[in-house]
N, C-alpha and C positions, 0 to 999 in steps of 0.2 A: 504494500500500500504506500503509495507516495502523495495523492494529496486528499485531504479528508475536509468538511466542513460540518462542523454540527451543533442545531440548535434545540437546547432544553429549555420547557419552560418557557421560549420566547412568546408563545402564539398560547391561546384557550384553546384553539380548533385541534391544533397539527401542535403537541406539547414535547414532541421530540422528532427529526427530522437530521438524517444520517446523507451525505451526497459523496461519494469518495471512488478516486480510481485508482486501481494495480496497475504500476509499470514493470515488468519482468521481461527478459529474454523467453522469447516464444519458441524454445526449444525445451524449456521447463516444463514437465508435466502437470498437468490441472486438471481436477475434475468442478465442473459447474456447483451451481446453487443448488444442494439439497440436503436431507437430512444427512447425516452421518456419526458414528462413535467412534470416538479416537481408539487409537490400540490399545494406550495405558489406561484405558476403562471413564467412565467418569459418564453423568449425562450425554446426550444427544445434541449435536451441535446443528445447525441453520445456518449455514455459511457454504462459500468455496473451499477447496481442500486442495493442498499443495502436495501431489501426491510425490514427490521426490525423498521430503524430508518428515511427510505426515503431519504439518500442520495445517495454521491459516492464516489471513491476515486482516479476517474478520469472521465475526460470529456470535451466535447469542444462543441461551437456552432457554429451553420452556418452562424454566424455575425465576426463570428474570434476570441474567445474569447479560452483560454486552462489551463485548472487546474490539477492539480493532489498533494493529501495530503500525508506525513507520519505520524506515530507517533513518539515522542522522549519519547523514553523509559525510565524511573525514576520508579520503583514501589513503592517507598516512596511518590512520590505527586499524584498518582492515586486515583482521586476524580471516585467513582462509580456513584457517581450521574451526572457529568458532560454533556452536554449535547452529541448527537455524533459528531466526529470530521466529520464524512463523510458529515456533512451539510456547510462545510466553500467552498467547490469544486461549487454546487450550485448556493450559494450566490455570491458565486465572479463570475459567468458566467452570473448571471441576473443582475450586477449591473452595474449603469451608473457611479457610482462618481470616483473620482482620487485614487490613488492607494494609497497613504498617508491616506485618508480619510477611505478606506475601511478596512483600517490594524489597526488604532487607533476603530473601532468597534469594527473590530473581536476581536481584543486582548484583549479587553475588556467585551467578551461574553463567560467565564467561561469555556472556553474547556483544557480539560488534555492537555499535551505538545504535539504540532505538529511542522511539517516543511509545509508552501505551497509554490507551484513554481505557480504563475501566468501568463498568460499572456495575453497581448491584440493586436493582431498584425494590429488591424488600427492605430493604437495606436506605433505600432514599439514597442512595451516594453515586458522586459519580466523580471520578479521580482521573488527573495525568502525571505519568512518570517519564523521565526520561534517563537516559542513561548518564547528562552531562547532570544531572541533579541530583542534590542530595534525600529530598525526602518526596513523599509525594504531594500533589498540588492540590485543594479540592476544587471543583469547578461548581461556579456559580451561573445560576440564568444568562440565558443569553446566545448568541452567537460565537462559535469559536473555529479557528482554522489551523491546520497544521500540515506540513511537509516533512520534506529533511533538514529542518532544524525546531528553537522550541516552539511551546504552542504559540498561537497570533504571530510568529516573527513576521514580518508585511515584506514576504518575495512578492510577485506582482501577483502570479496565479493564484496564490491564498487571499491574499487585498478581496481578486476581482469574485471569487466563488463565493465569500461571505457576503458579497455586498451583494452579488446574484441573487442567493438564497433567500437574505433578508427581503429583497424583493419581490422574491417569488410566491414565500410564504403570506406576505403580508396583502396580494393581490388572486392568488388561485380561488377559487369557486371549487373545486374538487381534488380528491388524491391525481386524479388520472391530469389535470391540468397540470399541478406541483410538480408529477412526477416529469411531463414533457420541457417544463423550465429546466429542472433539474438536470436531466437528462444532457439539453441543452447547453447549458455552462460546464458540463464536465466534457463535452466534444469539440471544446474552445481550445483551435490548434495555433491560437494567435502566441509567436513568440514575445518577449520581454525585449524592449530596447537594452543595448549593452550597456548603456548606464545605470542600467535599473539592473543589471544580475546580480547575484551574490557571487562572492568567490569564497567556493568550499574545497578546491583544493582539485577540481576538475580541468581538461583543459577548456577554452576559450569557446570551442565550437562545440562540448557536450553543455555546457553554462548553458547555450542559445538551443537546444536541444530539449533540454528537461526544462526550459523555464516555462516551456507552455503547457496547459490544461492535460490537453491530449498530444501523447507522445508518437513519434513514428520515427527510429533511426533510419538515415538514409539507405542502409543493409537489410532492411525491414527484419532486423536479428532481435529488438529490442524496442519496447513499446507497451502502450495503454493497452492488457490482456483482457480486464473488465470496467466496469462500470456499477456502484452499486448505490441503490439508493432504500433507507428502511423510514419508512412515512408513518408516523402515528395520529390515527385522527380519533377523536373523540367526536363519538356520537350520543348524546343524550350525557347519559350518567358511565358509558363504557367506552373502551377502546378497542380499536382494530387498527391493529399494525401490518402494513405491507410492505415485503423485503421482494425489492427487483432488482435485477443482475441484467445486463446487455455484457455479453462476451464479445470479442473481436478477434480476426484473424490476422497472420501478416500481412496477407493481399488485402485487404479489407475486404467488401463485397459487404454482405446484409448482416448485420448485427443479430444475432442469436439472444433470445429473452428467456426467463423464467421468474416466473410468481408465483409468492406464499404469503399466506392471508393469514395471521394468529388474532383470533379473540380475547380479549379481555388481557392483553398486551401492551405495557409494562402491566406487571401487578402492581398493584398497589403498595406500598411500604407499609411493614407491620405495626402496630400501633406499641409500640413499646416504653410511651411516655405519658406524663398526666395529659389532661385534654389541655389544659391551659400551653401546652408544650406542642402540638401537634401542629401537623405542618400549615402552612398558610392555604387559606380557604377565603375562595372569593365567588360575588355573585356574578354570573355574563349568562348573556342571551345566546341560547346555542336552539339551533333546530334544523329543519333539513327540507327541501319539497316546499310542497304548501303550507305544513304546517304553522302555526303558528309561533314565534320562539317563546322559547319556555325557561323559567329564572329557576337557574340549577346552582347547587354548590359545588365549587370546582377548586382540587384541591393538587396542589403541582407534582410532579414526579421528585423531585426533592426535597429532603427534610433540609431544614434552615440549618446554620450552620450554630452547633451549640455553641463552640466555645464564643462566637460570636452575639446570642443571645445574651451569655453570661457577663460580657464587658461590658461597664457603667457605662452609663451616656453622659455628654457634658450637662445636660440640665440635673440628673441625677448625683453625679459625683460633688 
């Protein structure tokens, strides 16, 4: 996965909202979007499968769990023996322990530089790590964008996909419209002027290469392999999450799709605090068709941030 953009929390409708493409050498083995169990056991994944080294570079489970990796591009500390990064998506969806505990492993388990966004939504939380950091980050509402380096850094392609998105969301009338904007800014093959590149240690003409949306080397050996976008809309008092995948070929020709629909998608976070404590709860007019909109209580996919709750405010102190 090399560029990802995702918004929690930002919208009542569409409260979580995934747009992200794989650049890899198309000599790499991949199996598409569908269910699968990793080998070392653990839940059922949703996601693509990197069938070389058996991971992925996104995925979620039907417990509530959602991952997706970058790499942080250095080709100075490119260990080839390292093991693959696409195994940390996996592990973080099978595991039970706290998110402190599962970042002092990984970080600890020899992989080339990454970024991961975690998250667990019984759990209300939703985390980025990277490998240049030291702990992990939590992430708050909003829009966020990430490549190969940290989160937000504003290379042009992240800039322009968040600013996309936010667009998109805030004008779609349906998933299937969100989904064609979407779609749309991630097949953006516009390069970056050379003043606006980063210099990550690349030469000059891969810099002008990887700065666009959508990748094609001129070998067609390496390049944008998917497209994936996972759309939460909320209807009524529930949700219905759709994870779409467009594949591509080297030649190109006609983009390959598949769709999965989960019900009642994020779960909810468990109530594991006083009520006075629980997560923010707001009224909005949500409805569908003819209907007439209806005043619901609508409650966000993220529990607020305690230790944040617990800091005095200047009127109080």
């Amino acid at each position: 996965m090399c560029l990802v953009a995702l918004a929690i929390d930002q919208d009542r409708r569409f409260p979580l909202v995934v747009a992200a493409n794989r650049d890899e050498f198309f000599k790499r083995a991949t199996a598409r979007l569908a269910w699968w169990t990793p080998e070392s056991g653990g839940p059922a994944i949703l996601g693509g499968r990197d069938l070389e080294a058996g991971g992925t570079w996104i995925g979620l489970t039907a417990e509530g769990r959602l991952a997706f990796v970058t790499n942080v591009r250095n080709p100075q500390r490119n260990d080839p023996n390292a093991p693959s990064r696409g195994r940390i998506v996996p592990d973080w969806l099978a595991a039970r322990e706290s998110t402190d505990r599962f970042w002092m492993r990984t970080a600890l388990s020899g992989y080339n530089g990454f970024n991961l966004v975690a998250a667990d939504f019984r759990r209300g939380e939703c985390f980025w790590a990277s490998s240049t950091g030291v702990h992990p980050v939590r992430l708050e509402r909003g829009v966020h964008g990430l490549s190969n380096a940290g989160l937000d850094t504003p290379w042009p392609k992240v800039a322009a996909l968040k600013s996309r998105m936010s667009d998109a969301i805030a004008s779609a009338e349906s998933v299937d419209a969100l989904s064609l904007q979407l779609f749309d800014a991630l097949a953006d093959d516009t390069r970056a002027p050379d003043e606006a590149l980063p210099d990550t240690g690349v030469p000059l003409e891969w810099e002008r290469t990887l700065s666009a949306a959508f990748i094609r080397t001129p070998d067609m050996s390496y390049g944008t392999r998917c497209s994936t976008l996972i759309i939460a809309e909320r209807v009524n008092r529930h949700l219905v999450t759709h994870v779409l995948e467009r594949t591509f070929s080297a030649s190109g020709g006609v983009a390959l799709m598949r769709r999965s629909t989960l019900k009642n998608w994020p779960p909810r976070y468990s109530e594991e605090t006083a009520p006075s404590e629980q997560g923010p709860v707001s009224e909005s007019e949500l409805g569908t068709g003819a209907e007439a909109p209806k005043r619901v209580r609508v409650r966000s996919l993220l529990k607020p941030d305690p230790l944040k709750r617990r800091r005095p405010t200047a009127a109080s102190a």
